[in-house]
C-alpha positions in Angstrom: 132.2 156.1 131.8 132.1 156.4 128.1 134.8 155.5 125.4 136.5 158.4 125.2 137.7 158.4 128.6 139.9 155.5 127.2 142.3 158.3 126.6 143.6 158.0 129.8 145.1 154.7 129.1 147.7 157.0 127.3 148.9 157.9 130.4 150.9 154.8 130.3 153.1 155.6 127.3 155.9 156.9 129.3 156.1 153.8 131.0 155.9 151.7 128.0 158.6 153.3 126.6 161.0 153.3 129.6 160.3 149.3 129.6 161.1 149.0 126.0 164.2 151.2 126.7 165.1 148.5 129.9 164.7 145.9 127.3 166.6 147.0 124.7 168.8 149.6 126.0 170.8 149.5 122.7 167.7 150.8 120.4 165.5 152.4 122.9 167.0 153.5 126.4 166.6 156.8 125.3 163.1 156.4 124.1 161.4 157.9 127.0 163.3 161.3 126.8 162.4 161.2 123.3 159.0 160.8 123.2 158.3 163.4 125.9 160.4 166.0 125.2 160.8 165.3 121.4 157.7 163.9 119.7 155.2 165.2 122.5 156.4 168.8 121.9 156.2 168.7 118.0 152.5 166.7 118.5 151.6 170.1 120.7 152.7 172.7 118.7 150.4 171.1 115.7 147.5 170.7 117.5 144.5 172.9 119.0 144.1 173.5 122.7 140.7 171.7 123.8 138.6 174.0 126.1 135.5 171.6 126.6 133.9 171.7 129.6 131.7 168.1 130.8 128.2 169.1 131.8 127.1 168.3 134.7 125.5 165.1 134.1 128.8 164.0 132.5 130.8 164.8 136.0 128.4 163.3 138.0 128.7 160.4 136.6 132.5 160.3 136.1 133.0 161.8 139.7 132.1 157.8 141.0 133.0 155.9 138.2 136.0 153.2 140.2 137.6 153.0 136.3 139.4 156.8 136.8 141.1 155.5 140.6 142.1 152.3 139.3 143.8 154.2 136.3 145.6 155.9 139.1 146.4 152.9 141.4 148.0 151.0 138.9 150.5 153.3 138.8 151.9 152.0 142.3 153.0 148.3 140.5 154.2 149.8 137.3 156.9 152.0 138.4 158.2 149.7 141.0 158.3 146.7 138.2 160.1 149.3 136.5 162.3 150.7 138.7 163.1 147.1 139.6 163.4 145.6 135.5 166.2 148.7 135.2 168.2 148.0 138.5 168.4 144.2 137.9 169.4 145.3 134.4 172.0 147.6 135.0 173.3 145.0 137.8 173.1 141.9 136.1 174.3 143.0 132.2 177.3 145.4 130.6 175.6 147.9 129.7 177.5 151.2 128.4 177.6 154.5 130.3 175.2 155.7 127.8 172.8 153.2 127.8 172.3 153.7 131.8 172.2 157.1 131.5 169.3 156.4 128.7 167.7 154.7 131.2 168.3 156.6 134.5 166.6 159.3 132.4 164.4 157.3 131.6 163.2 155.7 135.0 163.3 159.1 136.2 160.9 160.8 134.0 158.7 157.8 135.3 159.2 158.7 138.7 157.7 162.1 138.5 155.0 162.0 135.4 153.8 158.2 136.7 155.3 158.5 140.9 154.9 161.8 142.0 152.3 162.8 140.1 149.7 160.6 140.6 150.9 160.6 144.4 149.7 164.7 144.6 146.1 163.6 143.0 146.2 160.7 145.4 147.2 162.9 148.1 144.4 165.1 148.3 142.0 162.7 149.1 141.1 161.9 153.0 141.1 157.6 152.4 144.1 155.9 153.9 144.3 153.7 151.0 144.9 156.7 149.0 147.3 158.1 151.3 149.2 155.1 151.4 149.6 154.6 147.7 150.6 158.6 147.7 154.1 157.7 150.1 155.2 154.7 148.4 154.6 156.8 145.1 156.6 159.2 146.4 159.2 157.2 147.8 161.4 156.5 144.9 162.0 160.0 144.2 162.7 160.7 147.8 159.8 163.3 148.5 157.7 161.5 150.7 157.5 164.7 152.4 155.3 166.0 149.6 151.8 165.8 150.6 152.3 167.4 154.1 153.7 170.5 152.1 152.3 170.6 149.6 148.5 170.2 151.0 149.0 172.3 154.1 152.0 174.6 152.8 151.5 175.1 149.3 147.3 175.0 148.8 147.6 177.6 151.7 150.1 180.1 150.3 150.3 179.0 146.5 151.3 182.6 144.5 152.9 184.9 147.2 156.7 185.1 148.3 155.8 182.6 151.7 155.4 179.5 149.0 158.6 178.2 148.4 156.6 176.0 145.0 155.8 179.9 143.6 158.7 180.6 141.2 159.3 184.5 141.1 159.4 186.9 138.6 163.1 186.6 136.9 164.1 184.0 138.7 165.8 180.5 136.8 164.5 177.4 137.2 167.9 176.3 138.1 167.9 178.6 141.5 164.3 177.7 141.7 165.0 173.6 142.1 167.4 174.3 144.8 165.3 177.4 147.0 161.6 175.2 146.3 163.2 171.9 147.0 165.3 172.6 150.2 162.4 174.9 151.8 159.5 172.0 151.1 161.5 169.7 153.3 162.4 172.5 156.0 158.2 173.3 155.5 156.8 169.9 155.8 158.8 169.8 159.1 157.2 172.9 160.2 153.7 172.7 159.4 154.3 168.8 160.8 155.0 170.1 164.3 151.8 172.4 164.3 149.8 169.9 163.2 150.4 167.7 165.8 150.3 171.0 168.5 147.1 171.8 166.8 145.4 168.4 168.1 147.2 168.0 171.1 149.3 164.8 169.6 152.9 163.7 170.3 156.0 164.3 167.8 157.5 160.1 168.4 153.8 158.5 167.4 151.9 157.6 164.5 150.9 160.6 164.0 153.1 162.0 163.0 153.6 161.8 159.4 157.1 163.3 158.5 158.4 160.9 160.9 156.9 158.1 159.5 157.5 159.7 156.2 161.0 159.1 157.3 161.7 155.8 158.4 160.4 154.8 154.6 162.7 157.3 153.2 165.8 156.0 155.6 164.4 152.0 154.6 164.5 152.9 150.8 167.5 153.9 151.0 169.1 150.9 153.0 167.2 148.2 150.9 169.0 149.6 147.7 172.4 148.9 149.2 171.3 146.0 150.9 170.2 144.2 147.6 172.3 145.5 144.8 175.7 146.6 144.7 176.7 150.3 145.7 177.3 152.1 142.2 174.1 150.7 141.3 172.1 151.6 144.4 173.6 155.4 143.7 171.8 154.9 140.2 168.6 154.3 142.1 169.3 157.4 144.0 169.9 159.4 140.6 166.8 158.3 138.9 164.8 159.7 142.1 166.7 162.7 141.5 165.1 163.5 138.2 162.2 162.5 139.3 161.7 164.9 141.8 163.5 167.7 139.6 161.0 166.8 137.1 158.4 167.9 139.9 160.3 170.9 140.7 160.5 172.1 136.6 156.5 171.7 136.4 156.5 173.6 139.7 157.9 176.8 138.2 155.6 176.8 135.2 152.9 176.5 137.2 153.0 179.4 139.1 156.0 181.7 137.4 155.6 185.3 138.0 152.3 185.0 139.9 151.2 186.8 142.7 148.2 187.5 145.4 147.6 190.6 146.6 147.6 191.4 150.5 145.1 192.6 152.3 145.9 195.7 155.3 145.1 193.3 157.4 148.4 191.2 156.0 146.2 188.0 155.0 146.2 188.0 151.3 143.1 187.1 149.3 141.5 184.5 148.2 142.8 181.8 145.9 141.2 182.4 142.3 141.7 180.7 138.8 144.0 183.2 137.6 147.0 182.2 140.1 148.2 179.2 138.1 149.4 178.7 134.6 146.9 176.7 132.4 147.7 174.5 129.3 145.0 173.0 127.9 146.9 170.4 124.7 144.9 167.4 125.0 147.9 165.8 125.1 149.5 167.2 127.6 146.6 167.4 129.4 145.9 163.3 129.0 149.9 162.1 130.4 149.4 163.7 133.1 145.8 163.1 134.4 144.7 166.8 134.2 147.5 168.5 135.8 148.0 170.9 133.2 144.5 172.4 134.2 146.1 173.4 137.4 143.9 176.8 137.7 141.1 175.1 138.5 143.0 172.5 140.9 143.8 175.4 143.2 140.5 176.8 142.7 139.1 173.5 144.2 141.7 171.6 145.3 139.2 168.9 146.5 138.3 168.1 143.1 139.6 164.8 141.4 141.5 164.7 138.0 138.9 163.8 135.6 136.7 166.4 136.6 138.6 169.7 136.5 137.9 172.8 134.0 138.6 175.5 132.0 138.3 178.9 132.9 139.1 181.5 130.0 140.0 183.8 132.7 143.1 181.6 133.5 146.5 182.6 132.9 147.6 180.5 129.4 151.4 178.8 128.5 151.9 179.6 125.0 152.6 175.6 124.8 152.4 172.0 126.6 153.5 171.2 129.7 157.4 169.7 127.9 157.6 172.0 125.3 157.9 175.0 128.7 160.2 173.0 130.5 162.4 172.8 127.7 161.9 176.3 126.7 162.9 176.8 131.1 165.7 175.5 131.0 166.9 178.0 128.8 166.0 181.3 130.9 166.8 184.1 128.8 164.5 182.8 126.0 162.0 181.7 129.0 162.0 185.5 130.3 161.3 186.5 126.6 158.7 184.8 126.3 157.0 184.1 129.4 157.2 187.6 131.5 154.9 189.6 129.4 152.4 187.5 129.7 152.8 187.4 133.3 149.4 189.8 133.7 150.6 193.4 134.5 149.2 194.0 138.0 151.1 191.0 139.2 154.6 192.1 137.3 153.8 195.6 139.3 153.3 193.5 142.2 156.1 191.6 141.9 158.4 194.4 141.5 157.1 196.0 144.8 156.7 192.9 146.9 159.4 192.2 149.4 161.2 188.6 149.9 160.6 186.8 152.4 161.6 183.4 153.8 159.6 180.3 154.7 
């Protein structure tokens, strides 16, 4: 390890800023939203991209180094303490509608940059401890059912009309959270069931991970209105909401407008670099442990955060990772903007390629 990768620690400042907002929710609960889609954005469009590569030396000794899982792990206590600090809050003391909100924004954001987030690099490694921290991750934001999709569903089909996490050409990110979201749960179940048929294992046992996947999901949910009272266990349920809308809004820019071609043979080829939108802001880049350089995630989906490239090859957003949500969530300026790049054989392809359903 060597000083630099101290950056990571920045990761954190989300967090921070939602517990600052918990604490004072009359200065700050709206500091998260701020700071990631305000002040990030402006740092962004100010600064270079940065395209360096570690040698190999670097990455083998990074690749082993326990400081870059830990970073990760710790991500398990700090959102539940947080999630927890805003509940007990928002129970205990009167706070105005618009101080929650400030902080169910807030929390949220946390859920997906800090929950699901880390759960998907987490996810993609084979250790149970890993696994594990991955579902309670995911379990605020009520996707549990992530890493079953999103490892056998999405790695497999990522950029053609079968991957309900590939946003088509022209389509809103609005119509793209509903269609991605509802067909990753219907998916998850599916691929479940021939997973277990593929090993010759029984749907009710351990095995089987959507159903254990489940009865966390089903517990969550009961705790919240066990221990607090019901309007305030719905505000848990809203903050896992953005969350996982979060999840859904980096989704589309991930993959928006891109396409494999198929083979005669109706398999299509070969996952490559250029089927995922790369941002390389350091910024960016740092919050999110890597994600942004999520060409070369697909390319090698075994590969952990710290370790992943640039390829100049890669499809580029014009800016970070917030600044193209925001700019999504307006789609008119998003198709301005966004569909020319989109490169040309893959607009033609688009164009010619018939929908079709999970």
């Amino acid at each position: 390890m060597q000083f630099n990768d101290l950056k990571y620690l920045t990761a954190y400042l989300i967090p921070l800023c939602a517990i600052l907002g918990i604490i004072y929710p009359k200065q700050f609960s709206y500091l998260a939203p701020i700071v990631t889609f305000g002040i990030i954005p402006l740092v962004e469009l100010f600064t270079p991209q940065y395209l360096y590569n570690l040698s190999k030396e670097d990455k083998a000794n990074k690749a082993i180094h326990p400081f870059f899982n830990w970073l990760l792990y710790l991500n398990l206590p700090l959102i539940y303490l947080i999630l927890g600090m805003a509940l007990v809050n928002i129970e205990v003391y009167s706070l105005t509608n618009i101080q929650i909100a400030g902080i169910v924004i807030s929390v949220g954001i946390v859920l997906g940059s800090n929950g699901i987030n880390v759960a998907h690099e987490l996810g993609h490694r084979e250790d149970k401890l890993s696994q594990w921290f991955a579902k309670l991750l995911l379990l605020p934001s009520h996707y549990t059912h992530f890493t079953v999709e999103h490892n056998f569903g999405h790695h497999a089909k990522v950029s053609t009309p079968e991957d309900p996490a590939t946003a088509k050409l022209n389509q809103t990110v609005f119509g793209f959270w509903m269609t991605s979201s509802t067909r990753q749960y219907v998916n998850a179940w599916r691929l479940q069931r021939q997973l277990l048929e593929s090993k010759n294992q029984k749907f009710w046992s351990l095995h089987n991970a959507m159903l254990i996947n489940s009865v966390l999901q089903i517990s969550y949910v009961i705790l919240l209105f066990i221990l607090f009272s019901t309007s305030t266990a719905f505000v848990a349920l809203s903050m896992g909401v953005i969350g996982f809308l979060l999840l859904e809004s980096i989704n589309y820019i991930e993959h928006y407008g891109l396409l494999r071609e198929q083979r005669k043979s109706g398999r299509y080829y070969p996952v490559k670099e250029i089927h995922s939108w790369n941002s390389n802001h350091l910024l960016g880049r740092i919050l999110l442990y890597e994600l942004t350089r999520h060409s070369d995630h697909h390319y090698r989906a075994s590969k952990k955060y710290q370790l992943l490239d640039y390829y100049s090859t890669s499809p580029e957003l014009p800016y970070g990772y917030p600044t193209s949500i925001l700019i999504a969530l307006i789609p008119p300026l998003w198709f301005k903007i966004m569909n020319p790049r989109v490169p040309k054989p893959m607009r033609e392809l688009a164009l010619t390629t018939p929908k079709k359903a999970a």
